[in-house]
C-alpha positions as CSV (number, residue, x, y, z in Angstrom):
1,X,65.7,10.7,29.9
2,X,62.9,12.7,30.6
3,X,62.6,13.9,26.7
4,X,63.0,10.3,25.5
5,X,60.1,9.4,27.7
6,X,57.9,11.9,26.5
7,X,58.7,11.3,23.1
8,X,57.5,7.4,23.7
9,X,54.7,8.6,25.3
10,X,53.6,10.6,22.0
11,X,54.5,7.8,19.4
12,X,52.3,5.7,22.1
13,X,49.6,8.3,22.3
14,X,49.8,9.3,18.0
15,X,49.7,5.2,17.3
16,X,46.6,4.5,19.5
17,X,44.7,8.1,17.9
18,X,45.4,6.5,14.3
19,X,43.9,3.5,15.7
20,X,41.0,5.0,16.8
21,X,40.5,6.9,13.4
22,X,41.1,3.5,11.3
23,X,38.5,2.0,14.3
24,X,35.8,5.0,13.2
25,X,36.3,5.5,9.6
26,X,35.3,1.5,9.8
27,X,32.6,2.3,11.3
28,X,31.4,4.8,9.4
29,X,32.1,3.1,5.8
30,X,30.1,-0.3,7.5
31,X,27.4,-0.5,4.9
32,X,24.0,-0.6,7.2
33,X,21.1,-3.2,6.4
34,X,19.5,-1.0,3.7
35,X,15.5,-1.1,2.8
36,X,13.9,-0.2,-0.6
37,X,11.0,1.1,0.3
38,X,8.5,1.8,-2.9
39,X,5.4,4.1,-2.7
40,X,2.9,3.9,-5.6
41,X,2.3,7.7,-5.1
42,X,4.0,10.5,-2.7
43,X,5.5,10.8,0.5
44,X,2.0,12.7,2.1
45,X,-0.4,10.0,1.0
46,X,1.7,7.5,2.0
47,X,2.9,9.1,5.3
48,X,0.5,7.5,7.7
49,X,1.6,3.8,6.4
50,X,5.5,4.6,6.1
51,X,5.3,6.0,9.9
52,X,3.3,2.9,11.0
53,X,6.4,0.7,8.8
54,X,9.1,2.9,10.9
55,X,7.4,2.5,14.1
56,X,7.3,-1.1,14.6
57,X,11.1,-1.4,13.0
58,X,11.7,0.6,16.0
59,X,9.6,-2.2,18.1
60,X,11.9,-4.7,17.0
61,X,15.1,-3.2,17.3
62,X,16.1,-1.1,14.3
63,X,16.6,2.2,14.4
64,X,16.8,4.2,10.9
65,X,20.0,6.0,10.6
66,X,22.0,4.2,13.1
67,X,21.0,0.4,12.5
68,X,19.4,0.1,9.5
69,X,18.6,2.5,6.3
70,X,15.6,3.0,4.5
71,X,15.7,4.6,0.8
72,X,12.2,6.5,-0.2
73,X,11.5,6.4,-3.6
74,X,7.8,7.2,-5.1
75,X,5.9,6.7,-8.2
76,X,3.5,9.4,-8.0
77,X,1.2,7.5,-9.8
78,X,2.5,6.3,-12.6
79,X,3.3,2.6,-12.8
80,X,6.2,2.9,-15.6
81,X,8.0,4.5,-12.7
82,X,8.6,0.9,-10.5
83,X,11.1,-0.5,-13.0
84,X,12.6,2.2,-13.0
85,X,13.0,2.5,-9.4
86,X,13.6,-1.0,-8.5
87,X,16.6,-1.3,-11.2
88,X,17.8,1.7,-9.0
89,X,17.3,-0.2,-5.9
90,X,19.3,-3.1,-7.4
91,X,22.2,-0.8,-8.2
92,X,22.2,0.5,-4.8
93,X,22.7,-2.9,-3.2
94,X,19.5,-2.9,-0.8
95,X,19.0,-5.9,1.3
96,X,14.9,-6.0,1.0
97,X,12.6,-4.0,-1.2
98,X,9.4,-3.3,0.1
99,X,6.6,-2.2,-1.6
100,X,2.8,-3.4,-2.2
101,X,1.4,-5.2,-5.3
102,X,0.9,-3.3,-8.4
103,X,4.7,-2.9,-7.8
104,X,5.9,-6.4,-7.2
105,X,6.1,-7.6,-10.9
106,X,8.5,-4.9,-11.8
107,X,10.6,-5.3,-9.0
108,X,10.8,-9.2,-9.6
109,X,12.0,-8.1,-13.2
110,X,14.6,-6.5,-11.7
111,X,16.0,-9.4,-9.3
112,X,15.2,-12.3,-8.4
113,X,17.3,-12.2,-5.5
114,X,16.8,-9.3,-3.6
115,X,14.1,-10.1,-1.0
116,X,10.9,-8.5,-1.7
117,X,7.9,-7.8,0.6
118,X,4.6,-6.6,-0.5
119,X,2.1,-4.5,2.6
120,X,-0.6,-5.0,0.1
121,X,-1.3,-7.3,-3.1
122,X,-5.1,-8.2,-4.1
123,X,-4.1,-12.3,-5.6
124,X,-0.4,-13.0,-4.9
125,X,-1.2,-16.2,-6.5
126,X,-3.3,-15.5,-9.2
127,X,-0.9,-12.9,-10.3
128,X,2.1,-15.0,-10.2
129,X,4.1,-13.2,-7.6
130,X,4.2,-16.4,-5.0
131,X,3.5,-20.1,-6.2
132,X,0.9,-20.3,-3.1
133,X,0.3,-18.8,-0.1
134,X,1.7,-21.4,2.2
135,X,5.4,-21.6,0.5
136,X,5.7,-18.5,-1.7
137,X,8.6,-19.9,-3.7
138,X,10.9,-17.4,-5.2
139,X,12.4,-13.8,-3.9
140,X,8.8,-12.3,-2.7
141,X,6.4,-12.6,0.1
142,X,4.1,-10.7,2.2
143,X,0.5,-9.4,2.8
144,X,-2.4,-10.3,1.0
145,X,-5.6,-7.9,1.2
146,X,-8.0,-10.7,-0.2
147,X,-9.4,-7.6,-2.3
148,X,-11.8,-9.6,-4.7
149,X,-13.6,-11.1,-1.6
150,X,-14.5,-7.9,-0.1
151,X,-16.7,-6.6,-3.3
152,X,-19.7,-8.5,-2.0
153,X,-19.6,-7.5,1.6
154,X,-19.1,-3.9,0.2
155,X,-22.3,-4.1,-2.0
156,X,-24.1,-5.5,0.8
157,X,-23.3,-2.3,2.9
158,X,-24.0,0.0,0.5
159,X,-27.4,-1.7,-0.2
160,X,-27.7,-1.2,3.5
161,X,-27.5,2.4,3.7
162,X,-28.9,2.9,0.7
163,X,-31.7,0.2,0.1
164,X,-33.3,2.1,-3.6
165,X,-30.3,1.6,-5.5
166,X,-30.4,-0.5,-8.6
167,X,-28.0,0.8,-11.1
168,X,-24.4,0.9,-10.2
169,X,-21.1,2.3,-12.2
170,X,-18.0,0.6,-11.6
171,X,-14.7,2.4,-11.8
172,X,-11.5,0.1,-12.6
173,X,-8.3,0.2,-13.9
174,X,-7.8,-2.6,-16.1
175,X,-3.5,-2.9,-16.5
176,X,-4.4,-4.4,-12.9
177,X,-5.2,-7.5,-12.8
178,X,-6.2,-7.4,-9.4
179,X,-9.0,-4.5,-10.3
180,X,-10.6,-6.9,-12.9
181,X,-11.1,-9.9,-10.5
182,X,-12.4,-7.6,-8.3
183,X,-15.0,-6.3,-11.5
184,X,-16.0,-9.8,-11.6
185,X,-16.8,-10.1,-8.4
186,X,-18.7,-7.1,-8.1
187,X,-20.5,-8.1,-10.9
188,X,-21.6,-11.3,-9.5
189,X,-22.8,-10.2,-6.1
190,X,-24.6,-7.6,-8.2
191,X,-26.5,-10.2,-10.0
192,X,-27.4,-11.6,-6.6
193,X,-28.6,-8.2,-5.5
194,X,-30.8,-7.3,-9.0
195,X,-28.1,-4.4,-9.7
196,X,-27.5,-3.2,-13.3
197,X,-23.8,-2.8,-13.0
198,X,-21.8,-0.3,-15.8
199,X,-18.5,-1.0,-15.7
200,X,-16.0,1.7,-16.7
201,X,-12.4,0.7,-17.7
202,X,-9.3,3.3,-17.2
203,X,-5.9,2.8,-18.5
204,X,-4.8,6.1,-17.0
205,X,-5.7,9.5,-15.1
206,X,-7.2,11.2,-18.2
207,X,-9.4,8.3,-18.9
208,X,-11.4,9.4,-15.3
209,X,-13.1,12.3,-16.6
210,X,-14.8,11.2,-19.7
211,X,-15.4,7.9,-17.8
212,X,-17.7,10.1,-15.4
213,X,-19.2,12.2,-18.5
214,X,-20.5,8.5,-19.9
215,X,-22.2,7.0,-16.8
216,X,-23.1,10.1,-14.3
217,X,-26.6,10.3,-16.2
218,X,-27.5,6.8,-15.7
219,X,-25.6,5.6,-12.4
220,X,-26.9,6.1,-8.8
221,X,-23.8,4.8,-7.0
222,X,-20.4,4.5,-7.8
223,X,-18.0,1.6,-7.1
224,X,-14.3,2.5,-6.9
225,X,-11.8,-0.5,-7.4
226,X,-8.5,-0.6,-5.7
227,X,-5.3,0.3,-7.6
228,X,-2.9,2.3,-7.5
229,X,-4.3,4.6,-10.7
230,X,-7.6,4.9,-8.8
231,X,-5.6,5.6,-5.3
232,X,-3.2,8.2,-6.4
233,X,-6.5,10.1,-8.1
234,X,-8.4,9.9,-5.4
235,X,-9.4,13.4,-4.8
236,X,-10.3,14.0,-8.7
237,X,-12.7,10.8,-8.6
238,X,-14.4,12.2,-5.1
239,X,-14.3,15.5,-6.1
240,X,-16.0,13.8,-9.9
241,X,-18.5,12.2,-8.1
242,X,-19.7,15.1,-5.7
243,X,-20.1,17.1,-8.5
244,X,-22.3,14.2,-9.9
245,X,-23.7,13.6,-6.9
246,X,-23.0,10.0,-6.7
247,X,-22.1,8.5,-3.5
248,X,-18.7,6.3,-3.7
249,X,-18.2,2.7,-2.4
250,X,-14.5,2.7,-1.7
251,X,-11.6,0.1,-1.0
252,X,-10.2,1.8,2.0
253,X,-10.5,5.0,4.5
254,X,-7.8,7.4,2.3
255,X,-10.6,7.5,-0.3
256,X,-12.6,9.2,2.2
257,X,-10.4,11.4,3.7
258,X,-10.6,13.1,-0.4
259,X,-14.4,13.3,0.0
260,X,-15.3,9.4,-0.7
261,X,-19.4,8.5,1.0
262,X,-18.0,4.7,2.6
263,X,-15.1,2.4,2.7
264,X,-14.6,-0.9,3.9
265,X,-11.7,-3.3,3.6
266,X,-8.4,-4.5,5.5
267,X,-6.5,-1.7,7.5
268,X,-3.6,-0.5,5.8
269,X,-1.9,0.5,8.6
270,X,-1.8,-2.4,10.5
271,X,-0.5,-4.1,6.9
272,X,2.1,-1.7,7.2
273,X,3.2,-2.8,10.5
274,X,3.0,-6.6,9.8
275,X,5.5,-5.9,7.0
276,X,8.2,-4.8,8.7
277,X,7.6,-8.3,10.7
278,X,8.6,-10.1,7.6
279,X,11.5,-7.4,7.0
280,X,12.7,-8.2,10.0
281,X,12.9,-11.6,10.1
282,X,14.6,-11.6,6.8
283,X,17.6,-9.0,8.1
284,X,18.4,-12.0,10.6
285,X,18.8,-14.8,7.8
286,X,15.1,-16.0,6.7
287,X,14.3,-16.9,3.3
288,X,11.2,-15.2,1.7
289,X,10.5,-18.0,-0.2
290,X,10.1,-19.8,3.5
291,X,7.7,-17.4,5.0
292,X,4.0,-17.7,4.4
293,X,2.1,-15.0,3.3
294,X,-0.7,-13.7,5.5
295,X,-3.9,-12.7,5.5
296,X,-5.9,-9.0,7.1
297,X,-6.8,-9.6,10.8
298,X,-8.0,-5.6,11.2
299,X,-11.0,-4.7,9.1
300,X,-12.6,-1.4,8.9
301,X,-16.0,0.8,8.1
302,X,-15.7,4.1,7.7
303,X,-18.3,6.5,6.8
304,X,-18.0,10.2,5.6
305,X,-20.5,11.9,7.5
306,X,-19.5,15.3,6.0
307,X,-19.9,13.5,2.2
308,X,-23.0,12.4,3.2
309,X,-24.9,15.6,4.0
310,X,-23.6,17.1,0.8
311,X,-25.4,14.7,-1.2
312,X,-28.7,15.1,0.6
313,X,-28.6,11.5,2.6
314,X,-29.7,10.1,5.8
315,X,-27.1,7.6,7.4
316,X,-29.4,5.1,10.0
317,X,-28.4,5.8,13.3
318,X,-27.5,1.8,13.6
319,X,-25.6,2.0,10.8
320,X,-23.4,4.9,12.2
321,X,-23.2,2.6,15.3
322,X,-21.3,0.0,13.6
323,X,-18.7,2.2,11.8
324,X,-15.1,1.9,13.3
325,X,-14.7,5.6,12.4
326,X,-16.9,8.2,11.4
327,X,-15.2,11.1,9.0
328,X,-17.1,14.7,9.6
């Protein structure tokens, strides 16, 4: 009696371990909520953006590994690189791409039903990637930095600081449609200003160089235009226009962190954390095509102090006074 007990108790005890293992290896083949998250350049340069992305997933809930899981992939600069990875996204079966808006084009290319969320696009509209701003239509939505309306307040400031210059070179990549509105723009408040304005056009990294070589003799300032070209080159164009000696009006505080004079535009990072906001709500059930796109709340002047004394200038005390960060 006693045997036949114990041998129960084992079938018992072996049927409710197999139970457990079917209950695990559930658990473990569960496919968790998966993000597509696409850099225009590499893990470093983007690390300060990703981290701020992470952290307020983590705000609302997620945790990477256990409840959600985010694929890296990067460009490294060049732009033939986002099909690419976005077609590899689509294989992989993510639930929302994220990504910013150089990017977006490719990856709606690649689906038109994977949800897509953009930190950072320059004309949304314009470009084509939502039908307005209010109901974006379509598989995308996001963050819009309102680039082209910046170029103006960014002259201004660099008139400011430096009130005797009159001749200006713009640098711009011009397979971005975003970088030539923003050309136009800078043109016109240069007009306003009496600026001679030089505009030089790059198609890719090798163009930067010889682009310097043509307007360093003529140029006493230089404006850089977002993009993802002139973002993931960064360090070449400050390094450039040290060498030049030509103090740099830039879209954002990276710039400066590669030797760039001023910045001034939306705050990336705070971009960065609104977008997981929209990743959020799309992981419980929304529709992209039901969620406005928003605009920058956080803006930011930042001055390289460092830069600065290298070319020979004098920053006004006041002017220091109003920076959100000074770099030195």
């Amino acid at each position: 009696m006693a045997i036949h007990i114990r041998r129960r108790e084992l079938i018992v005890a072996l049927g409710g371990a197999a139970t457990w293992s079917l209950a695990a290896r559930a658990q473990q083949t569960t496919k968790l909520p998966t993000i597509g998250f696409l850099g225009a350049s590499t893990a470093s340069l983007w690390s300060q953006w990703t981290a701020a992305f992470v952290e307020r997933m983590h705000e609302l809930g997620w945790s990477e590994g256990r409840t959600i899981q985010i694929e890296y992939r990067w460009a490294e600069g060049r732009s033939e690189r986002y099909g690419e990875i976005a077609a590899e996204f689509v294989r992989l079966k993510v639930d929302v791409i994220v990504t910013f808006g150089t990017a977006v084009a490719a990856a709606k290319q690649a689906t038109s039903t994977v949800p897509i969320v953009f930190a950072i696009a320059a004309d949304p509209v314009g470009s084509g990637i939502v039908a307005s701003l209010g109901h974006p239509g379509g598989n995308a939505t996001g963050l819009s930095v309102q680039s082209t309306d910046l170029a103006g307040k960014r002259l201004e400031l660099l008139h400011e600081v430096l009130p005797n210059v009159r001749r200006l070179a713009v640098m711009a990549d011009v397979t971005y449609r975003a970088s030539v509105l923003e050309t136009t723009e800078v043109q016109a408040a240069a007009r306003k200003m009496s600026l001679d304005v030089d505009v030089h056009e790059i198609r890719r990294a090798e163009d930067i160089a010889p682009a310097f070589a043509a307007f360093k003799s003529r140029a006493q300032a230089l404006y850089v235009c977002a993009g993802a070209l002139t973002y993931a080159n960064l360090a070449r164009i400050s390094t450039l226009a040290l060498g030049a000696r030509l103090p740099t009006i830039n879209p954002d505080r990276d710039y400066l962190l590669a030797g760039g004079f001023i910045s001034y535009g939306p705050n990336y990072t705070d971009l960065f954390r609104r977008a997981a906001d929209f990743v959020d709500k799309i992981l419980k059930g929304a529709k992209p095509a039901d969620l406005p796109v928003e605009q920058p709340t956080k803006f930011e002047l930042v001055i390289n102090l460092t830069t600065a004394k290298a070319l020979g200038l004098t920053i006004p005390e006041s002017f220091l006074l109003r920076a959100d960060e000074v770099v030195e």
